[in-house]
N, C-alpha and C positions, 0 to 999 in steps of 0.2 A: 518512458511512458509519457504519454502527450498529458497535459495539465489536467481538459475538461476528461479525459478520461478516464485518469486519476477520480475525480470528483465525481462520475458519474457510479464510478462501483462504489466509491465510500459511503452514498446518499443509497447504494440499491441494499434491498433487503435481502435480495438470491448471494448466495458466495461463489466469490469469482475467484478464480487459482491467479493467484499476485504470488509474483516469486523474490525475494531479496536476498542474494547472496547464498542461493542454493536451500532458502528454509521457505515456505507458502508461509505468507504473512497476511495480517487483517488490515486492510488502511481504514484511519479513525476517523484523520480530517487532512487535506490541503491546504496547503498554506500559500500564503503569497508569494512567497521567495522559491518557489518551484519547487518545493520541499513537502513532503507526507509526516505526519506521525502514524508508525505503526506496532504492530508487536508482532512476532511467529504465532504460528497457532499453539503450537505445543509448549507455548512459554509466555503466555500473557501480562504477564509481570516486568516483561524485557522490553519496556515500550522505548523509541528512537523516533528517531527524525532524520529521514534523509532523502537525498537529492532524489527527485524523478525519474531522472536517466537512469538511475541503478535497479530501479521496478521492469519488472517482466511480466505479462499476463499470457497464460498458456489457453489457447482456447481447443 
């Protein structure tokens, strides 16, 4: 996933299907290093940090 792209669901209020490693995840914030914090939805407590590339958004 492209950076601003990243950035532009994490600031929108609507939920956007982001996918990480096969679970729909919430992104928090972007980070510099091309990197998201996020958590699955069914496991909010499981917050990460990982690469961009690994993010999917199904439209």
């Amino acid at each position: 996933m492209h950076r601003m792209r990243a950035a532009d669901i994490a600031q929108s209020p609507d939920m956007k299907r982001v996918w990480y490693n096969g679970q729909q995840v919430y992104i928090q914030q972007v980070n510099e290093n091309n990197t998201a914090r996020i958590f699955p939805l069914d496991d909010p407590q499981n917050e990460m940090d990982v690469q961009l590339t690994n993010l999917y958004e199904l439209l």
